[in-house]
C-alpha positions in Angstrom: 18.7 -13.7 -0.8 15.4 -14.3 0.9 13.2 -11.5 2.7 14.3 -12.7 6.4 18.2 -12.4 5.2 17.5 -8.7 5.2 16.8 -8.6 9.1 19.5 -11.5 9.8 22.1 -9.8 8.3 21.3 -6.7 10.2 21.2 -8.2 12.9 24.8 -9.5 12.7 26.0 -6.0 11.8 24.3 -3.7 14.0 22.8 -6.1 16.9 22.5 -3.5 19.3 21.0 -0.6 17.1 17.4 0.2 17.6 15.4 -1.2 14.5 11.8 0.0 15.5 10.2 2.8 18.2 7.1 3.0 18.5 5.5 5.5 21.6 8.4 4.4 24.3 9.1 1.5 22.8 12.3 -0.4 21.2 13.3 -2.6 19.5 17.0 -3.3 18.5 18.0 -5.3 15.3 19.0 -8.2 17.9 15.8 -8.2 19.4 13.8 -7.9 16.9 15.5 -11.3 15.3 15.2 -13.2 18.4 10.9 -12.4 18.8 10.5 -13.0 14.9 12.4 -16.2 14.9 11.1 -17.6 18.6 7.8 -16.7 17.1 9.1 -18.7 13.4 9.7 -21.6 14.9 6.5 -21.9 17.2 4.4 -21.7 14.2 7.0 -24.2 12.1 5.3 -26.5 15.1 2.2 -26.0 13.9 3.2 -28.5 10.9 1.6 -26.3 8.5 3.5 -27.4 5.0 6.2 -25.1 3.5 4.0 -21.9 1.4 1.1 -22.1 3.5 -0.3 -18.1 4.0 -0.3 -16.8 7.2 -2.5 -13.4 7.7 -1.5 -10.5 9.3 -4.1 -8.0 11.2 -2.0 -5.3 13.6 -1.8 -2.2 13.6 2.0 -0.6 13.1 3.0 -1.8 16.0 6.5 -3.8 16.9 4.0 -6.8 17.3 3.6 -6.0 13.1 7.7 -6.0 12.7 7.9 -9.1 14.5 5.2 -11.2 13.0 5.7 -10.0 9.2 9.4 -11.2 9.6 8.3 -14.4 11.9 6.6 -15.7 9.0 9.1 -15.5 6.7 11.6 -16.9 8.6 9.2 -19.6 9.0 9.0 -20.5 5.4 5.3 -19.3 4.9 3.5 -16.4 3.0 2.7 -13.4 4.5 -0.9 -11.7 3.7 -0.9 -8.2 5.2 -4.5 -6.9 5.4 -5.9 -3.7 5.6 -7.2 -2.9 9.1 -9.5 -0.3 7.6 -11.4 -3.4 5.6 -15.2 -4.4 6.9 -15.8 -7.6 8.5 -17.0 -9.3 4.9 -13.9 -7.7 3.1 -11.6 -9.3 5.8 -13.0 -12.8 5.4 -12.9 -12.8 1.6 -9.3 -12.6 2.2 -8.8 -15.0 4.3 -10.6 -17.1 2.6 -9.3 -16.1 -1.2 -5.5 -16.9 0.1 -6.9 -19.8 2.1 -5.1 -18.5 5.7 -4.7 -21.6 8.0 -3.4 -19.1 10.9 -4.3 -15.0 11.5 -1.9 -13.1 13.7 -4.2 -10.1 14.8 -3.5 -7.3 17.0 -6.0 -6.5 20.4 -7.4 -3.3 18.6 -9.8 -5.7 16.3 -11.5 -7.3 19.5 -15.0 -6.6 18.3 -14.0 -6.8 15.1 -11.9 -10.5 14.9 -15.1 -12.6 16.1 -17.8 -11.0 13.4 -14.9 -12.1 11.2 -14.1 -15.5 12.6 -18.3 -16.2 12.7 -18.8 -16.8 9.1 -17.3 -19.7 7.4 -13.1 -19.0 6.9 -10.4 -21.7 6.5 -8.4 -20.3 10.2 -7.4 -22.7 12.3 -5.3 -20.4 14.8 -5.1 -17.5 16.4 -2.1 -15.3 17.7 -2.4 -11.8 19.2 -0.8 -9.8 21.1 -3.5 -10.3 24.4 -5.6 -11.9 25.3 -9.3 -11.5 24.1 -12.5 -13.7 23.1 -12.5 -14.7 19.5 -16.1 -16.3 20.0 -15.2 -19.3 18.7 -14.1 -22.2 21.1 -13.3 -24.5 18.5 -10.1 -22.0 17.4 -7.1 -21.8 19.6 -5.6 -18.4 20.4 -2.3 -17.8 21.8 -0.1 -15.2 23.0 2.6 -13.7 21.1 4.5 -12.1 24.3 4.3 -15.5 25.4 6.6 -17.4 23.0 8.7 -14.7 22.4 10.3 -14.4 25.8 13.7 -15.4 26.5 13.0 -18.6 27.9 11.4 -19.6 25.0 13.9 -18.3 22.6 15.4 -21.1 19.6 17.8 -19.9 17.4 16.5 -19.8 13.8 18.3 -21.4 11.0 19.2 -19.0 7.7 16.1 -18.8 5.5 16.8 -22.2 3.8 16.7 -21.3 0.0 17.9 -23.7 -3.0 19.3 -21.4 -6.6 15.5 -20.9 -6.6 14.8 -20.1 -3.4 14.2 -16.4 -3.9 11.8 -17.0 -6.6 9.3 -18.5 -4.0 6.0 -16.9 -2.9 6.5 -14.2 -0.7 3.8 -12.2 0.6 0.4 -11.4 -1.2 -0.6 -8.1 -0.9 -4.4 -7.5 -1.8 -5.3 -4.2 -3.6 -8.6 -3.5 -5.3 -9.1 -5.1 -8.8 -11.8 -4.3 -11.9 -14.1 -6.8 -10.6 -14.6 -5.3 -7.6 -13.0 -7.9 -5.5 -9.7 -7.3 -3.9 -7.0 -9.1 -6.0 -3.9 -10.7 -4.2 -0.7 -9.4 -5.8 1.6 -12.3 -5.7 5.3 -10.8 -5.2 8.2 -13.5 -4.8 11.4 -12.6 -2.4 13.1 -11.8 -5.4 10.5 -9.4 -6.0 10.8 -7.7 -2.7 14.7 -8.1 -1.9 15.6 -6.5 -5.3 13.7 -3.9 -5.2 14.3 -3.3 -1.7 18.0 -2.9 -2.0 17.3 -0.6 -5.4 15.5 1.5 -3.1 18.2 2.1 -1.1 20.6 3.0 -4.0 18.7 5.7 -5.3 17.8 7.2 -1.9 21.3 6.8 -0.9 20.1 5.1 2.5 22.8 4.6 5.5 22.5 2.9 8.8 22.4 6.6 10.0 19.0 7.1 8.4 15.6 7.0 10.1 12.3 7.1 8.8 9.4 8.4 10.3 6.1 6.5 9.6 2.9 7.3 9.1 1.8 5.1 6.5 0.8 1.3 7.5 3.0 -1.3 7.1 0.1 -3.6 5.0 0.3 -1.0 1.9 3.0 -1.5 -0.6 4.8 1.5 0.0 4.8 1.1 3.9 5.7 -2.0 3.2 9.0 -0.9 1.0 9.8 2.0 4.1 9.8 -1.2 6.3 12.5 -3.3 4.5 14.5 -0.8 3.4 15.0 0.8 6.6 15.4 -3.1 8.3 18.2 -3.5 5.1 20.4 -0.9 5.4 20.5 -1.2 9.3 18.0 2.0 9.3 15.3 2.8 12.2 11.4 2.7 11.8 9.7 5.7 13.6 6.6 4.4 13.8 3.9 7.0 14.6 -0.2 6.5 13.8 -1.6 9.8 14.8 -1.5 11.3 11.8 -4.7 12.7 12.3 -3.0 15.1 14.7 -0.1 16.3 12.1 1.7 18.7 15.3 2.3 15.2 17.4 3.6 13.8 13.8 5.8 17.0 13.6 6.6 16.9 17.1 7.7 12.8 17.2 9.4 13.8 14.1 11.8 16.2 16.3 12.4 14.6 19.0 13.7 11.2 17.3 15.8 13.1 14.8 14.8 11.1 11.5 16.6 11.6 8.6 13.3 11.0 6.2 9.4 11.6 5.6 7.4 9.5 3.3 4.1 10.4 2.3 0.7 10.2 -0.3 0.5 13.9 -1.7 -2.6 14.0 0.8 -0.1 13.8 3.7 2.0 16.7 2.4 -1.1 18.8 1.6 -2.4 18.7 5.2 0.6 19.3 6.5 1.6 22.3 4.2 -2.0 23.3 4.7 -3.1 22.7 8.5 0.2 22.3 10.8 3.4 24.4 11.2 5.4 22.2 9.4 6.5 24.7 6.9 7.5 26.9 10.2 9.9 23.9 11.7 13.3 23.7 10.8 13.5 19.9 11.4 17.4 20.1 11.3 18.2 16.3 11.4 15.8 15.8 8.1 17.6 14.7 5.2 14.9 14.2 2.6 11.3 13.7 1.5 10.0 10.7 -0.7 6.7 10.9 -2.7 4.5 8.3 -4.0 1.0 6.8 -4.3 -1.1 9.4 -7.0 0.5 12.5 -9.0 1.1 15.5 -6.4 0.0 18.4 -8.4 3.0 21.0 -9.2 2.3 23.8 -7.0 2.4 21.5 -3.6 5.4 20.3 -5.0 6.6 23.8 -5.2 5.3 24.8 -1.7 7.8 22.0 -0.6 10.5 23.1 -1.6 9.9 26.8 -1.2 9.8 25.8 2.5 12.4 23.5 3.0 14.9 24.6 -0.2 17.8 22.4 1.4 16.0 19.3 1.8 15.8 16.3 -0.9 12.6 15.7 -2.6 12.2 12.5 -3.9 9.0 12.1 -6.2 8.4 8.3 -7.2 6.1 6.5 -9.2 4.8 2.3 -8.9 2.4 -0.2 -8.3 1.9 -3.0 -5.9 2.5 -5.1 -8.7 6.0 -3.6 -9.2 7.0 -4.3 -5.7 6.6 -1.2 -5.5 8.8 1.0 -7.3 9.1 1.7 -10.7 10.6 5.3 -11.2 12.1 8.1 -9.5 13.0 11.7 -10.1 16.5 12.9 -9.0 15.7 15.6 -6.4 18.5 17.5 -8.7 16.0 17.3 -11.4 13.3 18.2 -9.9 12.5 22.2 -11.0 13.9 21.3 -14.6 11.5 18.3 -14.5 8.5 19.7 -12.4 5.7 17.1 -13.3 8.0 14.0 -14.4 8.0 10.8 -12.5 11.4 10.4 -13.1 13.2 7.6 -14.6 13.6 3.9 -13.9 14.7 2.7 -10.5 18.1 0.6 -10.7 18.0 -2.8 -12.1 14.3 -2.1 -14.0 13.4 -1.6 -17.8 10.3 1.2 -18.4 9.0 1.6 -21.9 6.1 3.8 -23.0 4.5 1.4 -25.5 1.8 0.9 -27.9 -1.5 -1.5 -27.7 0.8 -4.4 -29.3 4.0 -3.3 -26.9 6.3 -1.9 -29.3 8.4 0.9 -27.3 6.8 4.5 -28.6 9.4 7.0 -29.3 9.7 10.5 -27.2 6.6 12.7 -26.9 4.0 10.0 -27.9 1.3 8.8 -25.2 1.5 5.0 -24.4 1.2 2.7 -21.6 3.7 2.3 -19.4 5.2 -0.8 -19.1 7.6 -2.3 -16.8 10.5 -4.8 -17.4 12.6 -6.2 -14.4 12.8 -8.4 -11.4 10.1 -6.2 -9.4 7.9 -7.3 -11.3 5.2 -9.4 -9.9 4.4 -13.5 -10.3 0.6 -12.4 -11.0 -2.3 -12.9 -9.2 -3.8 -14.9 -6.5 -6.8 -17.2 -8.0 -7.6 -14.2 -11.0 -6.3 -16.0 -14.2 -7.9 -13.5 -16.1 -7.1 -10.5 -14.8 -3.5 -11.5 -14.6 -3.1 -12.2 -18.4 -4.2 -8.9 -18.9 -1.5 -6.7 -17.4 1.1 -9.5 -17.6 2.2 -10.6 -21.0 5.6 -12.2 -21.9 7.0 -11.4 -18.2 6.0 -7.6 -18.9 4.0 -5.3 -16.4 1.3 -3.7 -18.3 0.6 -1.0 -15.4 -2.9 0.8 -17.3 -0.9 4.5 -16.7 -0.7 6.2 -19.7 2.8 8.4 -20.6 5.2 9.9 -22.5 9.0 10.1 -22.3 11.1 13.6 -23.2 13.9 13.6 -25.1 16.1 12.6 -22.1 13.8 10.1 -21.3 11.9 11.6 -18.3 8.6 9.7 -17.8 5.5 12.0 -17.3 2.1 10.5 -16.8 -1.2 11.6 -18.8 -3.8 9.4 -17.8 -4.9 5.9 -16.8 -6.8 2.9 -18.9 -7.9 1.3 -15.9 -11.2 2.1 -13.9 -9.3 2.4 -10.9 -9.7 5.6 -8.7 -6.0 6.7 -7.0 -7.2 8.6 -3.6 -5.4 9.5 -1.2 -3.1 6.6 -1.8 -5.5 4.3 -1.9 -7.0 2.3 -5.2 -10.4 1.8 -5.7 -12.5 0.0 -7.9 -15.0 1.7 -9.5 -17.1 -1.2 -9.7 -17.2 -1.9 -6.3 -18.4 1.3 -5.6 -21.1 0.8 -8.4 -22.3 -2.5 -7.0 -22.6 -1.2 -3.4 -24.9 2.2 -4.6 -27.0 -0.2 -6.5 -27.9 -2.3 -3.7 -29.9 0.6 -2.5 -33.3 0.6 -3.1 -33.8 4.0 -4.1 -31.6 4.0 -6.9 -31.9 3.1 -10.3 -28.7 3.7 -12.2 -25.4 5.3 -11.1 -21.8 6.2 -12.6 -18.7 6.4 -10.3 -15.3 8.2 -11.4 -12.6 10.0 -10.1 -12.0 14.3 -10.9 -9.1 15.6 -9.8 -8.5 16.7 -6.3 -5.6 19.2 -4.6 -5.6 16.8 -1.5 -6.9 13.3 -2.5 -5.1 12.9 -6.3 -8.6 12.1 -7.2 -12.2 12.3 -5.4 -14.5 9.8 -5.8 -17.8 11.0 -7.9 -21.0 9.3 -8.3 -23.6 10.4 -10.3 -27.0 8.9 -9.4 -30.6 8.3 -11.2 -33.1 7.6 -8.6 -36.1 5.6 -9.1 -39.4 7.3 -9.9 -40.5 9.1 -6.7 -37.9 8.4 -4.9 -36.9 11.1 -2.5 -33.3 10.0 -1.6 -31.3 12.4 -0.2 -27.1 12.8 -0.8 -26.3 12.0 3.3 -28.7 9.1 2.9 -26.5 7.9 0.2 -23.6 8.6 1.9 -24.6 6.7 5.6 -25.4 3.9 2.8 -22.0 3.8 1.6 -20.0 3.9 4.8 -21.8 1.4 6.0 -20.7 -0.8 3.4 -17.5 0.5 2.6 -14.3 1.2 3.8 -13.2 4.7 4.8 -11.4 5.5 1.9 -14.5 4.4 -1.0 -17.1 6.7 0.3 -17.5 8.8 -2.4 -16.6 12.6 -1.8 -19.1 14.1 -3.9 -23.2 13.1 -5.0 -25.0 14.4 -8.0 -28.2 13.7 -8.7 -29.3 13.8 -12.9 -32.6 12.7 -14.8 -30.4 10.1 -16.8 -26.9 9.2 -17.6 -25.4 10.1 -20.9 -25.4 6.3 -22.9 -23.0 5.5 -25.9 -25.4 3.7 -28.8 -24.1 0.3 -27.5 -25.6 1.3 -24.4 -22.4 1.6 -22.5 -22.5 4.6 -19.8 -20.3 7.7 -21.5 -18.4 8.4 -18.6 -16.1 10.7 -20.6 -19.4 13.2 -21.5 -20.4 13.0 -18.2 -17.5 13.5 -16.0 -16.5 16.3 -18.3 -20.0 17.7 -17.9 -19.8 17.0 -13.9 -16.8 18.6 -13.4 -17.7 21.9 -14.8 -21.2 21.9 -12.9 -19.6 20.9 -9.7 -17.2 23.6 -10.1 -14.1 21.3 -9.7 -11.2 22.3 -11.5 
């Protein structure tokens, strides 16, 4: 099976069902197979050979729905981008997967010609209206516009040989130890398996409905999207999170069955809306995932909604996404586990060589199964170094209990988790010491109630320099997205050095986080 066999099959089974809803909007199964596969075979016109990467730029939107399934039903490889990346960010992408076409929604109008200006390998343009891409040489055309009724082709079946589903997918990029966003390279066999594994653990109907608040282009958006298009499901689609009482509100009114969330999510709900107050009658359960959520939100949960199913999960984008999961029956016995493997995937806690540790010793965890990744997009090197012999090594350090409950310690990798989000440490690094003012710098993450982890830099400034922490700040967002700005800024003499010269980062975020006063 093949990712667009998901919404085909659907679409034979409950043609009439509403699939998406977004604001007034619908979209039933039926519908939603006719736009992707009018929209398929317009860009199969385009002659582009079998595997080329098509990007994606939208918003949640049905226009998102349509196109992510259009390409697949077209035989290409999707590349959903973040839409909080900065114009340089966005055409490293593109350029990195080598995108011949970029479907982009009409929210990145200013944006989408500061990205097309600079030298990238796109060729065509789709959106959703009409806008000036500032470049007369690309063409642009109008998704409304093929997919209308007049224009409608019935697509084939995805056309897949016995190794059909162990084609290229979709390349998700996520922040890698260079500094560079890495593409994750996840086959259909990748995706469909543990799609439909998914399901089976979170017992998912074609009565359930999800509502979303997470984008569609991160991995575990991504998973709320098929699963819910799988099991014949509906996608609530909401992107005011920013105003949690229209969330709660959408949430009523559309009845759904499910909330998925970063431990962020549930802490500004739990902490600044009356979610705890609403009885949300037709919710069946919660699902967890993206960073640890510290024990005592966990607890605030369920003190307020003691009936409802808490799912806390654990994975990587390079585990497609899921890796574990902790039986919501388990969960006060287990408080702090991430469960145990989803179905159909091997975890071990294993030693530096991979040998399988036994219970109570602190390993990495490593994953064994058909989630797991085909590696990465043009990085050999980092690739070899969490893939060896067809294994995931994921950088998380565990142990296992005597009943085999995974619980997590720590992480190898210089990767900050916040608020859902990886980022590289080095990125962050680089982009403080382009600034003038600054002479040396350390960046790591301390532990956060709302974030998982905030990111901390600690900054020498150059002799007579009289740089100030909002001056470092403006530098940063300027540079980076959103989510790498760091939360805090400490200013020292000198950082703490190892005698091969290496920055101690273990001294000095154990000495930051008692001077800062974070717990």
């Amino acid at each position: 099976m093949k990712v667009f066999d998901l919404l085909s099959e659907s679409a034979e089974r409950f043609p009439d069902k509403p699939a998406v809803t977004h604001n007034n909007e619908r979209l039933s199964f039926r519908q939603l197979y006719e736009r992707s596969a009018a929209l398929a075979n317009r860009l199969r016109e385009l002659g582009l050979p079998e595997g080329s990467r098509i990007a994606l730029l939208f918003e949640n939107s049905l226009e998102y729905a349509t196109a992510f399934f259009a390409i697949f039903a077209a035989d290409y490889v999707a590349v959903p981008m973040d839409t909080s990346l900065d114009e340089d960010s966005l055409r490293y992408v593109l350029t990195d997967c080598d995108a011949r076409v970029l479907l982009a929604g009409f929210q990145f109008r200013r944006t989408l010609p500061k990205v097309l200006a600079g030298d990238t390998p796109v060729e065509r343009v789709f959106t959703d209206r009409k806008f000036g891409l500032g470049r007369d040489d690309i063409p642009q055309e109008i998704i409304g516009d093929i997919t209308s009724p007049e224009r409608y082709l019935p697509v084939s079946r995805t056309r897949s040989g016995s190794d059909g589903e162990r084609e290229l997918a979709a390349i998700f990029y996520t922040s890698g130890s260079t500094g560079k966003p890495k593409g994750v390279m996840l086959s259909h066999l990748n995706l469909v398996s543990n799609t439909l594994a998914t399901i089976e653990y979170l017992k998912l109907t074609d009565d359930d409905s999800v509502i979303v608040i997470l984008p569609f282009y991160y991995i575990y958006g991504n998973s709320l999207l098929l699963t819910h298009i799988a099991c014949g499901g509906r996608l609530v689609v909401d992107n005011r999170f920013m105003y949690p009482e229209v969330v709660l509100d959408t949430m009523e009114a559309e009845g759904v069955t499910g909330f998925s969330g970063v431990p962020s999510n549930f802490m500004i709900l739990l902490g600044n809306s009356t979610f705890a107050k609403r009885k949300l009658e037709s919710l069946r359960y919660f699902t967890q995932a993206g960073g640890a959520m510290a024990p005592e939100i966990i607890r605030r949960l369920m003190d307020a909604f003691p009936s409802k199913e808490i799912y806390i999960m654990y994975g990587q984008t390079e585990a497609a996404p899921r890796v574990t999961w902790l039986p919501p029956q388990m969960l006060t016995r287990k408080l702090g586990s991430i469960g145990i493997p989803v179905p159909g995937v091997k975890v071990s806690v294993a030693d530096e060589n991979g040998n399988e540790l036994p219970p109570g010793e602190v390993g990495e965890i490593v994953v064994d199964g058909p989630n797991v990744m085909m590696g990465y997009w043009n990085q050999a090197d980092e690739e070899r170094e969490v893939l060896k012999n067809g294994r995931l090594f994921t950088g998380d350090l565990a142990k296992k209990d005597e009943d085999g409950y995974l619980y997590v310690v720590g992480r190898k990798k210089e990767i900050i988790k916040t608020g859902g989000n990886r980022v590289s440490v080095k990125e962050i690094e680089e982009c403080l010491m382009e600034h003038e003012q600054i002479l040396e710098t350390a960046v790591f993450g301390v532990d956060d109630p709302v974030l998982g982890e905030a990111i901390t830099s600690v900054v020498v400034r150059k002799a007579g320099s009289t740089a100030t922490e909002k001056e470092i700040l403006d530098f940063c967002r300027n540079r980076l997205a959103s989510h790498k700005v760091p939360k805090y800024v400490d200013f020292v003499p000198s950082l703490p050095k190892q005698l091969s010269g290496k920055v101690d980062k273990v001294r000095l975020k154990s000495e930051k986080t008692k001077t800062l006063g974070i717990k």
